[in-house]
C-alpha atoms as an extended CHARMM CRD file, in Angstrom:
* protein
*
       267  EXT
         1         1  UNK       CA              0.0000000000        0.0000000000        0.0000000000  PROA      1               0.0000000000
         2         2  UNK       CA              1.2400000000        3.1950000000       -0.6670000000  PROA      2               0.0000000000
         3         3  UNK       CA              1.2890000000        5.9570000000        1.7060000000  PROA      3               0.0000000000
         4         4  UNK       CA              1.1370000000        8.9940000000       -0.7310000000  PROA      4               0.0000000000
         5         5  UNK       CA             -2.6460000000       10.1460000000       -0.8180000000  PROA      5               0.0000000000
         6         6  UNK       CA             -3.9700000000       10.7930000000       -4.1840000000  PROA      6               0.0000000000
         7         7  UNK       CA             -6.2310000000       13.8400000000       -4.7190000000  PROA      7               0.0000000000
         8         8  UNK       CA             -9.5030000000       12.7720000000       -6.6610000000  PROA      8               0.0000000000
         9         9  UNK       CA             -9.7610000000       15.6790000000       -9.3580000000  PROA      9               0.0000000000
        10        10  UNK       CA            -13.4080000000       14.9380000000      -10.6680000000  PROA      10              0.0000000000
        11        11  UNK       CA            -14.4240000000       16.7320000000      -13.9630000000  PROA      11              0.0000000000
        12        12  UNK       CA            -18.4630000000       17.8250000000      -13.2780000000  PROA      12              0.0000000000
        13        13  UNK       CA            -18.7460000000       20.7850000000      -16.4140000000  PROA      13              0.0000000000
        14        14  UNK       CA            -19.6390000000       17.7130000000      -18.8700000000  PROA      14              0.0000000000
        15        15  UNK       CA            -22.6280000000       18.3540000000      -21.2130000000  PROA      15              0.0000000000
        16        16  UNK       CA            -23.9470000000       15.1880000000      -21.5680000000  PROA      16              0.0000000000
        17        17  UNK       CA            -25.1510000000       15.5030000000      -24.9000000000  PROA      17              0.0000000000
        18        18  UNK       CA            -25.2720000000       11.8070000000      -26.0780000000  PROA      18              0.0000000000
        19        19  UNK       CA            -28.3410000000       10.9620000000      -23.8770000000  PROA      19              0.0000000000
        20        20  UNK       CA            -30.4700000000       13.8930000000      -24.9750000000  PROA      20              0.0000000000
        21        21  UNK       CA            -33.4910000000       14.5500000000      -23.9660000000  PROA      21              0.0000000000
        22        22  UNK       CA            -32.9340000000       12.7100000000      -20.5820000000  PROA      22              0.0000000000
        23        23  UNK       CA            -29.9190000000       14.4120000000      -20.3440000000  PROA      23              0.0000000000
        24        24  UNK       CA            -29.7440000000       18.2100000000      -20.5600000000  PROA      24              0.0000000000
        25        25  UNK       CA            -27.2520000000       21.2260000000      -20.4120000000  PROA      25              0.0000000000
        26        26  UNK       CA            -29.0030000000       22.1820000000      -17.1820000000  PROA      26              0.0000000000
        27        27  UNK       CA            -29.0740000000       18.3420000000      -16.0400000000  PROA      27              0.0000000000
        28        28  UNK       CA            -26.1480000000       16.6680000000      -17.6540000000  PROA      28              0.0000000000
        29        29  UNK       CA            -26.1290000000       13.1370000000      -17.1480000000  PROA      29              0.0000000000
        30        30  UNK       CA            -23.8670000000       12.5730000000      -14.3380000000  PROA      30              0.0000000000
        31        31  UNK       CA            -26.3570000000       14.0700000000      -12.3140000000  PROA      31              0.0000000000
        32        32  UNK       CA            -29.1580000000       11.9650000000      -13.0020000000  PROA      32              0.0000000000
        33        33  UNK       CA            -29.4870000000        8.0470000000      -11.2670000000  PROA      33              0.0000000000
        34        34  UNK       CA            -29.2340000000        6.2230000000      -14.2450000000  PROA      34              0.0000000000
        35        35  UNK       CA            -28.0770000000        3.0570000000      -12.9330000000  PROA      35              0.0000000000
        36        36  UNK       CA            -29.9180000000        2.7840000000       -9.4600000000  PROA      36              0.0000000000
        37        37  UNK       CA            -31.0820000000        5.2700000000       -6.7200000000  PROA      37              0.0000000000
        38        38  UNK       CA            -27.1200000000        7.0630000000       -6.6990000000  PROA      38              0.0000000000
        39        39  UNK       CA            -26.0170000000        9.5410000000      -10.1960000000  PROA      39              0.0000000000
        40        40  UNK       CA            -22.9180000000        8.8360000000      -11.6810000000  PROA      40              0.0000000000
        41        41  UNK       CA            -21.3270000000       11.9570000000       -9.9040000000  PROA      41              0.0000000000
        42        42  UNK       CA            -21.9780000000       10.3930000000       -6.6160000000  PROA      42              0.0000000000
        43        43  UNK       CA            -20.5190000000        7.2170000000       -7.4000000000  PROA      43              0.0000000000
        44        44  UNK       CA            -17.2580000000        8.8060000000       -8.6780000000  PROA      44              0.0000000000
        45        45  UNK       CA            -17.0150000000       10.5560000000       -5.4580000000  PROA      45              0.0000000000
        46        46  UNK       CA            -17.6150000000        7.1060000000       -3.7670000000  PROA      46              0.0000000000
        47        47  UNK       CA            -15.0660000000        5.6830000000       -5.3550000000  PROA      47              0.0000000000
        48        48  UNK       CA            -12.2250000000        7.7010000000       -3.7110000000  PROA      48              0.0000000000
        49        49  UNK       CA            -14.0390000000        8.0600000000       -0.2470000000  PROA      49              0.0000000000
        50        50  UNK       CA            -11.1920000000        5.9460000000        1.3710000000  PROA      50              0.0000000000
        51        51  UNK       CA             -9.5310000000        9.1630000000        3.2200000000  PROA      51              0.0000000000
        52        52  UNK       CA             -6.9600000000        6.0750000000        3.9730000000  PROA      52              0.0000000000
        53        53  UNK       CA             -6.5480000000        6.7710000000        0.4280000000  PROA      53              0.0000000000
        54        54  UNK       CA             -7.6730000000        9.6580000000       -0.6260000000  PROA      54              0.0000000000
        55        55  UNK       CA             -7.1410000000       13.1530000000        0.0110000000  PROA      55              0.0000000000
        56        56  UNK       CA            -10.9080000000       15.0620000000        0.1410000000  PROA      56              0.0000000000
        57        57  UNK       CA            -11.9450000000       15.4580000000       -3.5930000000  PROA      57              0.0000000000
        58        58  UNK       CA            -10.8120000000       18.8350000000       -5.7520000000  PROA      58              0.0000000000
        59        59  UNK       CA            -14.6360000000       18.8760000000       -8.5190000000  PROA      59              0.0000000000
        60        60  UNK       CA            -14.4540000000       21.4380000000      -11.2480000000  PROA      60              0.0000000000
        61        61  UNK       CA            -17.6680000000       21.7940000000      -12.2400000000  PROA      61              0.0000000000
        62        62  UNK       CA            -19.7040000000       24.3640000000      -14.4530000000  PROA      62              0.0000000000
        63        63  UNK       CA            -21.2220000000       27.2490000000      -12.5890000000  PROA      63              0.0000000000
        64        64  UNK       CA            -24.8490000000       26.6820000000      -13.8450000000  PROA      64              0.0000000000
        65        65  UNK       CA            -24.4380000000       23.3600000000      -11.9220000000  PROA      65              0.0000000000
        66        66  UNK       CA            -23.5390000000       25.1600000000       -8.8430000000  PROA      66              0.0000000000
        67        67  UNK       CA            -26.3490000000       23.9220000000       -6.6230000000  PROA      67              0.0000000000
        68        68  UNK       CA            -26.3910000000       20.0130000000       -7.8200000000  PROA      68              0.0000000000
        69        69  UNK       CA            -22.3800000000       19.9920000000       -6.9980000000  PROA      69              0.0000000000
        70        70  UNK       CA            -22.5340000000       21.5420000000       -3.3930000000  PROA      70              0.0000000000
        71        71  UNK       CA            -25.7970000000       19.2040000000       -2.7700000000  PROA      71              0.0000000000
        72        72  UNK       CA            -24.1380000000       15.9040000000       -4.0450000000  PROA      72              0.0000000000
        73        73  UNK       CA            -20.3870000000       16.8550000000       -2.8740000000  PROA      73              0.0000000000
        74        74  UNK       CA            -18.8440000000       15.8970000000        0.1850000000  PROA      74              0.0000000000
        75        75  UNK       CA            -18.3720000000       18.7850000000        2.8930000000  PROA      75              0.0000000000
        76        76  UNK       CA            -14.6850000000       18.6270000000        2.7300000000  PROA      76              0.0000000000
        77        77  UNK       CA            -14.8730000000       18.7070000000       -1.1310000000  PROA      77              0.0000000000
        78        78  UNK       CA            -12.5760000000       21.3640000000       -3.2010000000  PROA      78              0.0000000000
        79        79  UNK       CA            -14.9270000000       23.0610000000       -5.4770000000  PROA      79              0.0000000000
        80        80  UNK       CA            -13.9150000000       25.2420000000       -8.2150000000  PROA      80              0.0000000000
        81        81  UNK       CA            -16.6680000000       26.8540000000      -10.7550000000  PROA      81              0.0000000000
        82        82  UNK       CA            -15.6900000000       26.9030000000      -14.3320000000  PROA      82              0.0000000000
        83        83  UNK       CA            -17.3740000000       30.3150000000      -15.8650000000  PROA      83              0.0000000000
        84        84  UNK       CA            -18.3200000000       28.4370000000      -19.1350000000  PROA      84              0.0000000000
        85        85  UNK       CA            -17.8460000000       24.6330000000      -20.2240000000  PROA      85              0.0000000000
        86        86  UNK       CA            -14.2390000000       24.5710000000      -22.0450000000  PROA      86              0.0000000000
        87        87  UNK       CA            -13.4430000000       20.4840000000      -22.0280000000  PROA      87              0.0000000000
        88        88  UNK       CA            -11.1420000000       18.9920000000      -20.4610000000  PROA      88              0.0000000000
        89        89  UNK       CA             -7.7770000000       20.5870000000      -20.9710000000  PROA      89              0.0000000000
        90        90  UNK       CA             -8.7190000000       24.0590000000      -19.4810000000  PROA      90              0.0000000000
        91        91  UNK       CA            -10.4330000000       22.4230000000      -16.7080000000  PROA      91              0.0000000000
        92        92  UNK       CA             -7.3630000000       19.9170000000      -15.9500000000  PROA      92              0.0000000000
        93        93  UNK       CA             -5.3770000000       23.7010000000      -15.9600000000  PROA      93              0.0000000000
        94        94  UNK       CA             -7.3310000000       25.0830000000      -12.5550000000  PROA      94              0.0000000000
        95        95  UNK       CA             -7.2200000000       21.7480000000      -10.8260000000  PROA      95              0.0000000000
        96        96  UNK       CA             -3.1380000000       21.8640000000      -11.4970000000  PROA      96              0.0000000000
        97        97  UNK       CA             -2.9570000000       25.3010000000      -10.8020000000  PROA      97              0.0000000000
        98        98  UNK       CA             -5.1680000000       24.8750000000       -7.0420000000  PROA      98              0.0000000000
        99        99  UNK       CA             -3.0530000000       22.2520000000       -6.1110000000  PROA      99              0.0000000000
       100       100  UNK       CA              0.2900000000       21.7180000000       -4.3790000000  PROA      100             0.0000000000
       101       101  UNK       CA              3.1440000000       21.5940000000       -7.0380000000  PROA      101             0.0000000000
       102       102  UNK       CA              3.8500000000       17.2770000000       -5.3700000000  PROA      102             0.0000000000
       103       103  UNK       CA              0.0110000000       16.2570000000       -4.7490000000  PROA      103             0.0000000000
       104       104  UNK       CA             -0.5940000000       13.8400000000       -7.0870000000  PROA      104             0.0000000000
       105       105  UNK       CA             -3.7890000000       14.2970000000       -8.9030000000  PROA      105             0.0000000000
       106       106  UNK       CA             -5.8270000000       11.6850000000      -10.6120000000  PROA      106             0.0000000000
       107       107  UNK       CA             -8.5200000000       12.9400000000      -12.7930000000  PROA      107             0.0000000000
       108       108  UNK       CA            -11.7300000000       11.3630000000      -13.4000000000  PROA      108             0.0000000000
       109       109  UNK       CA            -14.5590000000       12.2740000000      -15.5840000000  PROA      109             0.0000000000
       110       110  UNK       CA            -17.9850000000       12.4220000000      -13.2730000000  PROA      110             0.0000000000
       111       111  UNK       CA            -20.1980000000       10.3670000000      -15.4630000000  PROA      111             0.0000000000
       112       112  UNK       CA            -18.4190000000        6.9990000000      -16.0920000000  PROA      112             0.0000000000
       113       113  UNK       CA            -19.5630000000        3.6130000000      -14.8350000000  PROA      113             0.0000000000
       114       114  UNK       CA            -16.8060000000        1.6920000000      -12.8390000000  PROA      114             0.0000000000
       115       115  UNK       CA            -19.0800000000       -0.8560000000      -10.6860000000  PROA      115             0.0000000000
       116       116  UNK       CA            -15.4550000000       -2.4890000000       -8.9480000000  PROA      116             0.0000000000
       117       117  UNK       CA            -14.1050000000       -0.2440000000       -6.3990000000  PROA      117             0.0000000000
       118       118  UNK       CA            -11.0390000000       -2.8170000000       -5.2250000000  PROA      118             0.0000000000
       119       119  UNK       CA            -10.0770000000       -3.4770000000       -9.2040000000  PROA      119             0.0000000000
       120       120  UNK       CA            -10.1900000000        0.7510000000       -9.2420000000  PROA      120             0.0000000000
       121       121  UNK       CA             -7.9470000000        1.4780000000       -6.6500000000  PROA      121             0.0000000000
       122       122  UNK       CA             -5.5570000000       -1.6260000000       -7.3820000000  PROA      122             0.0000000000
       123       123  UNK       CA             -5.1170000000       -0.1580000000      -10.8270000000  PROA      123             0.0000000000
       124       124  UNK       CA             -4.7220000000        3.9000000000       -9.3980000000  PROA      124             0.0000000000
       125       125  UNK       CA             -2.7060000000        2.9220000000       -7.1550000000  PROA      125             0.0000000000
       126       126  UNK       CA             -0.1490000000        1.0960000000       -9.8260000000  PROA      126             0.0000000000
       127       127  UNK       CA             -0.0380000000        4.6800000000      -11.1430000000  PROA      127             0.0000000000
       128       128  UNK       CA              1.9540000000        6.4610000000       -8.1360000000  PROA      128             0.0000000000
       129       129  UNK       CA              5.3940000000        5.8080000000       -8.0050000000  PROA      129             0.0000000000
       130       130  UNK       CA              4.8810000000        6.9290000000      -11.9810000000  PROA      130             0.0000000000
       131       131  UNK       CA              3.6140000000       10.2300000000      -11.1080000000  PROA      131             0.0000000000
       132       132  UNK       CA              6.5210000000       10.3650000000       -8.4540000000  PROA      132             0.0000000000
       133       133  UNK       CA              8.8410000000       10.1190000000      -11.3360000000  PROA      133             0.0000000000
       134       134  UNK       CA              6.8690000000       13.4830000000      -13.3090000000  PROA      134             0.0000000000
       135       135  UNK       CA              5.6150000000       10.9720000000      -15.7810000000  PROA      135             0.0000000000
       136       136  UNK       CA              1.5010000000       11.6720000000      -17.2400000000  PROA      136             0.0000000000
       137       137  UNK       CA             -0.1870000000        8.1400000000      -16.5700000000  PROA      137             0.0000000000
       138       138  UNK       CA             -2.8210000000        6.9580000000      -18.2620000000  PROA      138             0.0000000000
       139       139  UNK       CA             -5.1240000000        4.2060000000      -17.5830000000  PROA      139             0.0000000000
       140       140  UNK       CA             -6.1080000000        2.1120000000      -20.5350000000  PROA      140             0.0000000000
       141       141  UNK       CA             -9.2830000000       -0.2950000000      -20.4290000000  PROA      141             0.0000000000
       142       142  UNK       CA             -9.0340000000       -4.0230000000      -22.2660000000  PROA      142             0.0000000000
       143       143  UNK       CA            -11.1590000000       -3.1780000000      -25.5450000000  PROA      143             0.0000000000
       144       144  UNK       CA            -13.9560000000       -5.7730000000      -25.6130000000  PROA      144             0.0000000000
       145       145  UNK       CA            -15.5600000000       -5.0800000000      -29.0540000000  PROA      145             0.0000000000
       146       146  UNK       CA            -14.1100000000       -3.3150000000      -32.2070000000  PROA      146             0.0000000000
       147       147  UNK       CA            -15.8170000000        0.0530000000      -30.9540000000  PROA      147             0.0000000000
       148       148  UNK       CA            -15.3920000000        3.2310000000      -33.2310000000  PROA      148             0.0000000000
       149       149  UNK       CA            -16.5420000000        6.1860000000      -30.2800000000  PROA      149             0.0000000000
       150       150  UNK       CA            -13.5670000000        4.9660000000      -28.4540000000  PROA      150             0.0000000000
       151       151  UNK       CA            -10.0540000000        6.5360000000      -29.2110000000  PROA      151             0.0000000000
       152       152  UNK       CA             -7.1980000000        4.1680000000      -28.4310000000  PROA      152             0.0000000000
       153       153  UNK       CA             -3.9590000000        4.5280000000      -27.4960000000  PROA      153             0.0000000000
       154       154  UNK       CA             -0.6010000000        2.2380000000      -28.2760000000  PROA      154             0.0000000000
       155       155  UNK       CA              1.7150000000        0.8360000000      -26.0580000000  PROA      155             0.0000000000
       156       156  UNK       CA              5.4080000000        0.9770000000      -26.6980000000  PROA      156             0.0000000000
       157       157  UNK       CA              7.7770000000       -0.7900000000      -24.2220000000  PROA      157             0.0000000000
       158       158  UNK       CA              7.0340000000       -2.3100000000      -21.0490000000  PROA      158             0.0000000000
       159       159  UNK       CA              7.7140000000       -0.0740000000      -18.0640000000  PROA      159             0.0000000000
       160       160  UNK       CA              7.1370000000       -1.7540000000      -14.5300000000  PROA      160             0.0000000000
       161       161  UNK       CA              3.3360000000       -2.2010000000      -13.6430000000  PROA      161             0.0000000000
       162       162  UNK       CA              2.3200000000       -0.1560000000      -17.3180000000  PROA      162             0.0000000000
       163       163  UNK       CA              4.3120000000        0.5980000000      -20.7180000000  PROA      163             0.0000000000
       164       164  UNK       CA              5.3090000000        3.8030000000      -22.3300000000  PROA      164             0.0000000000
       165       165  UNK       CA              2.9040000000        5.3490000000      -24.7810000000  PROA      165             0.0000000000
       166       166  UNK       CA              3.4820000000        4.9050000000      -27.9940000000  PROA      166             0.0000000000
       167       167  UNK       CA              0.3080000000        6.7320000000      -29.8320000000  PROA      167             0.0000000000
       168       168  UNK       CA             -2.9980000000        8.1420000000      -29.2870000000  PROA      168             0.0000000000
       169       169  UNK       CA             -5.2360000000        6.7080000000      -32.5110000000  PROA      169             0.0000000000
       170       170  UNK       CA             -8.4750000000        8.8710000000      -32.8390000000  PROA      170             0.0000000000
       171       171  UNK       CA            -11.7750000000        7.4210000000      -32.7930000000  PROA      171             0.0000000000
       172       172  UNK       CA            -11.0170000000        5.0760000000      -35.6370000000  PROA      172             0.0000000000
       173       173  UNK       CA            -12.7810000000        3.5900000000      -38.6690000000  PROA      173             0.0000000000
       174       174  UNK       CA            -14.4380000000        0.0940000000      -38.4050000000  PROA      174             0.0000000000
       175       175  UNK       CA            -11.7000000000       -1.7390000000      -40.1040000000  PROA      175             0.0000000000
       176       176  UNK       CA             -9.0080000000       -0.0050000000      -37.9150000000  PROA      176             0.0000000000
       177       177  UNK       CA            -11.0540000000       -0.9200000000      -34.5810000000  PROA      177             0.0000000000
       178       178  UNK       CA            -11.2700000000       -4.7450000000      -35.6100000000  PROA      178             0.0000000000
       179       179  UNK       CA             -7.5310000000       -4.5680000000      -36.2370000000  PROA      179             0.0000000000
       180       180  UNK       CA             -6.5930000000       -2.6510000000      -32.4610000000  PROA      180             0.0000000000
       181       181  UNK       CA             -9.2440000000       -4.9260000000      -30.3830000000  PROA      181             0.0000000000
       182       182  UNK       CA             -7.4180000000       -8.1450000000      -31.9690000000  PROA      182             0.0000000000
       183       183  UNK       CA             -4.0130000000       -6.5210000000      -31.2400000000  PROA      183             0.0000000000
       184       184  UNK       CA             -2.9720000000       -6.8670000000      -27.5190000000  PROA      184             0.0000000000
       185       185  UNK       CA             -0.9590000000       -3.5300000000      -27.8830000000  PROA      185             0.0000000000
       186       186  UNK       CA             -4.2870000000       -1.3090000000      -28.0250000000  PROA      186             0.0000000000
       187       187  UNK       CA             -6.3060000000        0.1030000000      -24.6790000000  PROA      187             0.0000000000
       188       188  UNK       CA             -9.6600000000        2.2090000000      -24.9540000000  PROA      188             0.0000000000
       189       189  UNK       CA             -8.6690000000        5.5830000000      -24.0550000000  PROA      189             0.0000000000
       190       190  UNK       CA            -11.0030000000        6.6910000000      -20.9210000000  PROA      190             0.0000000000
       191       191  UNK       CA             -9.6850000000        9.7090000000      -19.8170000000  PROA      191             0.0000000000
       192       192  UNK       CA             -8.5400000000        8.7410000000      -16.8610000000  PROA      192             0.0000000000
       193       193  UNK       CA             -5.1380000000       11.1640000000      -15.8620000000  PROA      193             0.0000000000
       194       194  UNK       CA             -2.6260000000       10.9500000000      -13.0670000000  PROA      194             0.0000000000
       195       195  UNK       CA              0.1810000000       13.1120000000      -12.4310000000  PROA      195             0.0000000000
       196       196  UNK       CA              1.8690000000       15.4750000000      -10.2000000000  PROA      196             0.0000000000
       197       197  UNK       CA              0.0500000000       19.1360000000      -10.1720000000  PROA      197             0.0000000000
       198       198  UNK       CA              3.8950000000       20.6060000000      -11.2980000000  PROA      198             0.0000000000
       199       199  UNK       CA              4.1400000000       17.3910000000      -13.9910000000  PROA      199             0.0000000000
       200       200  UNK       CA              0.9350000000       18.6590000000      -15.8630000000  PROA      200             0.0000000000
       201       201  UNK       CA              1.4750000000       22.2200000000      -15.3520000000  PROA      201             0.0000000000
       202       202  UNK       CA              5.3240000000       21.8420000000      -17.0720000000  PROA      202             0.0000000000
       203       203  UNK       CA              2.9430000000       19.7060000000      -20.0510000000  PROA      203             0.0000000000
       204       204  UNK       CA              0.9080000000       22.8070000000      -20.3430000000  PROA      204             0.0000000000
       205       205  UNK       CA              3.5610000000       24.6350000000      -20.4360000000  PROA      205             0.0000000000
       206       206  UNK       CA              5.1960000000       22.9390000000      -23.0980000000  PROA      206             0.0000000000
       207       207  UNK       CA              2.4440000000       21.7040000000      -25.1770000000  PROA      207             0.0000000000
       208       208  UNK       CA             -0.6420000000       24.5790000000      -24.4470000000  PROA      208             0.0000000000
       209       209  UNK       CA              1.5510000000       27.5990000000      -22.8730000000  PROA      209             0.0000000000
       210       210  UNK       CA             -1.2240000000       29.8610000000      -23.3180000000  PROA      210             0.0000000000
       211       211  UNK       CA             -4.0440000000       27.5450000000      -21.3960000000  PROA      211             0.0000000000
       212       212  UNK       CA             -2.0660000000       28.5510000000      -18.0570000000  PROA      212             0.0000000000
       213       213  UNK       CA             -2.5050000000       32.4140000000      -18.4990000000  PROA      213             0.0000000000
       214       214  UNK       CA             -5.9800000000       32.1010000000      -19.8400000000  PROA      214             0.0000000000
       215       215  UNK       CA             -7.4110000000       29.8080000000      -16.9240000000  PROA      215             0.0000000000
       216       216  UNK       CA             -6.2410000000       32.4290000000      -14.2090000000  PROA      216             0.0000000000
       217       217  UNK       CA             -9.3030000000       34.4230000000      -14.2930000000  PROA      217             0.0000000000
       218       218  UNK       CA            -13.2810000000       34.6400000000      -15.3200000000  PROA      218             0.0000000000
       219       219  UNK       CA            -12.6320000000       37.1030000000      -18.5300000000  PROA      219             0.0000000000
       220       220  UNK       CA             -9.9040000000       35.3030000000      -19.9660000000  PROA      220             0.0000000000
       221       221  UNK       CA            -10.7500000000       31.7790000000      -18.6490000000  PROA      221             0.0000000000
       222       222  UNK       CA            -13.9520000000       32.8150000000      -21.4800000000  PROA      222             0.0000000000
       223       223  UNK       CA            -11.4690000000       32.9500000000      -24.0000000000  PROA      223             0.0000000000
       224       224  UNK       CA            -10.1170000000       29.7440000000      -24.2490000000  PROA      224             0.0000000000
       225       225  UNK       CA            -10.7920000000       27.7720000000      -27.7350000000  PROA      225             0.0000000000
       226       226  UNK       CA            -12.2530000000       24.2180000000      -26.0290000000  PROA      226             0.0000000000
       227       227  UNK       CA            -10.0540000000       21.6860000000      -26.5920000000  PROA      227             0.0000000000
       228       228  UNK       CA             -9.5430000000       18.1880000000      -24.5940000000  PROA      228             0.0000000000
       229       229  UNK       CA             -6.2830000000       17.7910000000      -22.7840000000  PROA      229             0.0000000000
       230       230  UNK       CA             -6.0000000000       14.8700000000      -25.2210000000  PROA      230             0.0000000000
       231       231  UNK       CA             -5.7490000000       16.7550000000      -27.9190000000  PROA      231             0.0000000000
       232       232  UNK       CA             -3.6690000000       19.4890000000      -26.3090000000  PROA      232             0.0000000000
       233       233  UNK       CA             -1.3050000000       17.6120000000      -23.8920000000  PROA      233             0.0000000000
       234       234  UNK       CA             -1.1540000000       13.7630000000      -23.9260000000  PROA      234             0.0000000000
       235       235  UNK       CA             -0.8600000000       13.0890000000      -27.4780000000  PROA      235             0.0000000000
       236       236  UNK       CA              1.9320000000       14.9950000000      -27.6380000000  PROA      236             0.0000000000
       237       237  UNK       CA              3.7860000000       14.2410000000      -24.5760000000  PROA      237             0.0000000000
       238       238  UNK       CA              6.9090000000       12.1410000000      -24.3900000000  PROA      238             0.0000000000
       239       239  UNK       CA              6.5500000000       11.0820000000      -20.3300000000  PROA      239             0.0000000000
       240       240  UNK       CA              3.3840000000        9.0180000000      -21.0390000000  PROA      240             0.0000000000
       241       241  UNK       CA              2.7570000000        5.9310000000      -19.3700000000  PROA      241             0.0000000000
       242       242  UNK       CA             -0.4330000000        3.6690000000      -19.8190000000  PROA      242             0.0000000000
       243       243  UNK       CA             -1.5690000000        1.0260000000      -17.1590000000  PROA      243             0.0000000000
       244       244  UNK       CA             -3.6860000000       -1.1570000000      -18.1030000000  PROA      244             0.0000000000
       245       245  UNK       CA             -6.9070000000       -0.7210000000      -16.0200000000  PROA      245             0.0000000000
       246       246  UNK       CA             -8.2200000000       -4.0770000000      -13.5000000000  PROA      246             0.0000000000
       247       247  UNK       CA            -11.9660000000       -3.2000000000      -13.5280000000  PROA      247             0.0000000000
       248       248  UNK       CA            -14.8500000000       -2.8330000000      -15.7170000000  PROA      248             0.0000000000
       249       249  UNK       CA            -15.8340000000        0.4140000000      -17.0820000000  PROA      249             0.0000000000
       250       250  UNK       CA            -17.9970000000        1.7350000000      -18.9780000000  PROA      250             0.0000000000
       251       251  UNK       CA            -18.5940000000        6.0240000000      -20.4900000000  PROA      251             0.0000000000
       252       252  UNK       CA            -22.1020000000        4.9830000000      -20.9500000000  PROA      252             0.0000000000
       253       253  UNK       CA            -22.2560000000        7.0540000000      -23.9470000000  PROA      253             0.0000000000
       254       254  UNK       CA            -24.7380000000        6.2030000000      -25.6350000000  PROA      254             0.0000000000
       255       255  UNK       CA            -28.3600000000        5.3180000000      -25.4440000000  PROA      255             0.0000000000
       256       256  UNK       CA            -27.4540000000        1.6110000000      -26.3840000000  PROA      256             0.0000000000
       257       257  UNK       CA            -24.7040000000        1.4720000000      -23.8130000000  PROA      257             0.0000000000
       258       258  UNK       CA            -27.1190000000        2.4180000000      -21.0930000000  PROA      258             0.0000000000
       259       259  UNK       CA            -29.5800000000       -0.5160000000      -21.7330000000  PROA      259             0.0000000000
       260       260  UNK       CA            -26.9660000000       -2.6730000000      -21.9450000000  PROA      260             0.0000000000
       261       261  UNK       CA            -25.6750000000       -1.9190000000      -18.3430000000  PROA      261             0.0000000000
       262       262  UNK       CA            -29.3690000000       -1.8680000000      -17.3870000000  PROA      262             0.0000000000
       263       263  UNK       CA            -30.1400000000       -5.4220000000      -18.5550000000  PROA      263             0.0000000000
       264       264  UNK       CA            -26.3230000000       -6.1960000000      -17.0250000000  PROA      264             0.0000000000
       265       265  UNK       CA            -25.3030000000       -8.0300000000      -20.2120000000  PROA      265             0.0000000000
       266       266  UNK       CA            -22.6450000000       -5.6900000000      -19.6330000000  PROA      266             0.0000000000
       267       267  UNK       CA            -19.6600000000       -8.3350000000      -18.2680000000  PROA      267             0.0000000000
């Protein structure tokens, strides 16, 4: 067990557009109980409610969502109001900049399905003496069909518990996807981010210089051209590491996913 505590960073500003109409701007989908009485937002703060663990959650959430975050966060939950929905990049930006320059931060979308807990953490926690060594880990899910919404990423060389990152593949054609999910050198990208605050604030530096200055305050935070921290930071990184995740997960982004995980043919 380690004894460095992680800091949850849990992205809330998320539109949610895929399950429109149940899912609205004003009531984005990780605040609505989908799968059972709890929303998806709660159950990513669940996840890292070990304080054995976890440090008390940092959420950057969207300021018209103000009164569902303070209602469904913990009390001794970080929150930080994004003026306007930017993706993930910007967002990623504040939490960095908030933080201590050594906590490490791993940073979870709020509306993904991960039903093991003890697979979750055994996989995070894989992840820290990477970020202890400034690298930008990345935790890559077994692909279990040839699924085109999915971007993947490729592994290079084996590095301890994960391997270095060799290439982030955009959501790819059909034939492309059959040839990745046959290939054991492929992981689903979920979005899923550790690092140390100063690790992804020198990435921003190097890779989105301009994202730093622009997230310091409401008028230029407004500014910012949305862009994922995909497409701004990881793909281009060269201190990438991917572990390959030890639980189930689902983004549930789609209409189809959802009934799947509803009529659990989902394992």
């Amino acid at each position: 067990m380690t004894t460095t505590k992680i800091t949850p960073v849990i992205l809330a500003g998320g539109q949610g557009k895929r399950l429109w109409p149940l899912s609205t701007s004003d009531h984005p989908k990780q605040f609505i109980p989908l799968l059972g009485e709890k929303t998806l937002f709660e159950r990513t703060i669940e996840r890292c409610a070990d304080r054995n663990i976890f440090k008390p959650p940092m959420i950057i959430g969207n300021a018209r969502h103000k009164a569902l975050i303070r209602t469904l966060s913990p009390d001794d939950a970080d929150v930080i109001m994004e003026p306007t929905s930017k993706n993930t990049a910007p967002a990623i930006a504040l939490a960095a900049m908030a933080a201590n320059r050594d906590e490490i931060l791993l940073i979870m979308p709020s509306d993904h399905f991960i039903p093991d807990h003890c697979g979750f953490i055994d996989t995070i926690q894989k992840g820290v003496p990477f970020a202890k060594d400034h690298k930008l880990v990345t935790f890559g899910i077994t692909p279990t069909s040839a699924h085109t919404g999915f971007g993947y990423i490729q592994c290079g060389k084996p590095m301890g518990a994960g391997y270095e990152i060799q290439k982030f593949h955009e959501k790819p054609k059909r034939r492309f996807a059959k040839q990745y999910t046959n290939d054991n050198q492929y992981f689903w990208n979920a979005g899923l981010y550790m690092a140390q605050a100063s690790a992804l604030i020198d990435e921003l530096s190097a890779h989105a210089p301009l994202m730093l200055t622009d997230a310091a305050t409401p008028e230029s935070f407004n500014r910012i051209t949305p862009i994922s921290f995909d497409h701004a930071v990881a793909e281009h990184t060269i201190n990438g590491v991917i572990i390959p995740a030890q639980f189930e997960w689902s983004d549930i982004g789609s209409w189809k996913a959802l009934i799947k995980l509803k009529s659990g043919s989902h394992h």
